[in-house]
C-alpha positions as CSV (number, residue, x, y, z in Angstrom):
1,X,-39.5,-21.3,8.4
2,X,-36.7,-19.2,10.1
3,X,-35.3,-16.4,8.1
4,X,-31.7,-16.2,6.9
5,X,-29.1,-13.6,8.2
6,X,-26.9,-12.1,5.3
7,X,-23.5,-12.5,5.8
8,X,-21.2,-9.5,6.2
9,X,-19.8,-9.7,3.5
10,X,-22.8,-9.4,1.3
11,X,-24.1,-6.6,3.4
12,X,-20.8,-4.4,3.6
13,X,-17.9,-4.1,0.8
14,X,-14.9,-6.5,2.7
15,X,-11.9,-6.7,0.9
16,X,-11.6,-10.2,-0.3
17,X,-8.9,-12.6,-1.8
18,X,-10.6,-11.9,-5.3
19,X,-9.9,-8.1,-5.2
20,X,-6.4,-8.7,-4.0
21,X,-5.9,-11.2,-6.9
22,X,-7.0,-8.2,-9.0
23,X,-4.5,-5.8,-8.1
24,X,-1.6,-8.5,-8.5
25,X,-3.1,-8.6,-12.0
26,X,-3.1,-4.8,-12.7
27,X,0.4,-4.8,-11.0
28,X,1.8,-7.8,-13.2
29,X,0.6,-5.8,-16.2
30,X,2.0,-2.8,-14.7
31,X,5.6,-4.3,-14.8
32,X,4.7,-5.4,-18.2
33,X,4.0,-2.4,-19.7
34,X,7.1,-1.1,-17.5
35,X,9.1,-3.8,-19.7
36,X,9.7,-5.9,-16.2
37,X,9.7,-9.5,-17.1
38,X,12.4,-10.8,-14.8
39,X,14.5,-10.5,-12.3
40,X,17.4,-9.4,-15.1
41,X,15.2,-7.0,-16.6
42,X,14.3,-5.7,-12.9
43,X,17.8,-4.9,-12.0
44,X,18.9,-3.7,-15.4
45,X,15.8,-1.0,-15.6
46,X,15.6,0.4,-12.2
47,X,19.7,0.6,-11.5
48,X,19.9,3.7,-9.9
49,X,16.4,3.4,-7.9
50,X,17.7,0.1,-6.5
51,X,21.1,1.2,-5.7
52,X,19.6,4.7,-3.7
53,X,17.3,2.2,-1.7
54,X,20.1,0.0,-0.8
55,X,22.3,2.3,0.4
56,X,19.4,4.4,2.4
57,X,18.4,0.8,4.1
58,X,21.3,-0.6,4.8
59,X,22.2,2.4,6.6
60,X,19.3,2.8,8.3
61,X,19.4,-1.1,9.1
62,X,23.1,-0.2,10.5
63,X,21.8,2.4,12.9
64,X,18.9,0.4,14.2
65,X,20.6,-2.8,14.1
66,X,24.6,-3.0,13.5
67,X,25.8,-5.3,11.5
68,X,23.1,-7.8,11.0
69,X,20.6,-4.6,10.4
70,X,23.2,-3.6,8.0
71,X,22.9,-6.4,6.0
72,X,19.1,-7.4,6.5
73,X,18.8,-3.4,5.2
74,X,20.7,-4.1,2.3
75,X,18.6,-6.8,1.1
76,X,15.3,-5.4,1.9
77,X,16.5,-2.6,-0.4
78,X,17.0,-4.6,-3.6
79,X,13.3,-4.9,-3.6
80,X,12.0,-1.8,-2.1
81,X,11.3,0.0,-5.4
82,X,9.1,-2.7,-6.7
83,X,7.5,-3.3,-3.3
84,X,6.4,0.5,-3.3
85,X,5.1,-0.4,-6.7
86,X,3.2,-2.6,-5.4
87,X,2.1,-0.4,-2.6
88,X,0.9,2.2,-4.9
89,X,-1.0,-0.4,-7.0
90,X,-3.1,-1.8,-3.8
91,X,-3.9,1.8,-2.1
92,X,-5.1,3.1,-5.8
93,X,-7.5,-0.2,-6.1
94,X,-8.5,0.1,-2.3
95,X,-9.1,4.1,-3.0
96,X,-11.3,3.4,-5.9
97,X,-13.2,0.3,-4.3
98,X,-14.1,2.6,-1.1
99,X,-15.0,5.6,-3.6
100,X,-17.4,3.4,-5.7
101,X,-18.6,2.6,-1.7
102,X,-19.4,6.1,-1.0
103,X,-20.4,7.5,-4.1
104,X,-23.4,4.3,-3.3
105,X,-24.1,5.6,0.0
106,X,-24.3,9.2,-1.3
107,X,-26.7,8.4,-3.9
108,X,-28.7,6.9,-1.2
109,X,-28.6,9.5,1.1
110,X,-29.4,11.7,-2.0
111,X,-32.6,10.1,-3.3
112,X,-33.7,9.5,0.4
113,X,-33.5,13.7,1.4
114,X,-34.8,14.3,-1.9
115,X,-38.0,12.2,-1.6
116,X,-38.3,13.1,2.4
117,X,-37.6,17.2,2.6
118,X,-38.4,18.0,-0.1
């Protein structure tokens, strides 16, 4: 009876669609505890972030792309507060996954040099 490879996934941590469902989570309840229910809410609590990422992206959009960059800019910065949010939120979780990774691997290492050189 032939022996069966693990996958790769069970061998090495892979970011999977389960631990990006997690940070949406944590970032939902984020914007909860921010008092973020809707888009109303959204706009009325984070005025002045909103309006300081509009104008910086429109003008950059305007430089890179006239018009049309202008515009695109402008939109992109009605939700650039929230989308660095979000940012935040998934680097944290992936920084915590990989340091529960190494912290493994150096607990291993650990026990190994302690059993072997010592």
């Amino acid at each position: 009876m032939a022996s069966r490879k693990p996958k790769l996934s069970q061998v090495l941590p892979i970011w999977t669609s389960d631990n990006a469902t997690a940070a949406n989570l944590f970032f939902q309840m984020l914007l909860d505890l921010i008092g973020i229910t809707d888009i109303h809410s959204y706009i009325q609590k984070w005025r002045i972030p909103i309006v300081i990422s509009v104008i910086v992206c429109a003008f950059i959009g305007a430089a890179n792309g006239g018009l049309r960059g202008f515009v695109i800019g402008g939109l992109l910065g009605i939700v650039a507060p929230v989308a660095l949010l979000w940012l935040g939120v998934m680097l944290t979780l992936i920084a915590m996954y990989l340091a529960i990774y190494f912290a493994a691997w150096a607990v291993i290492v650990w026990i190994l040099w302690a059993l072997f050189f010592r």
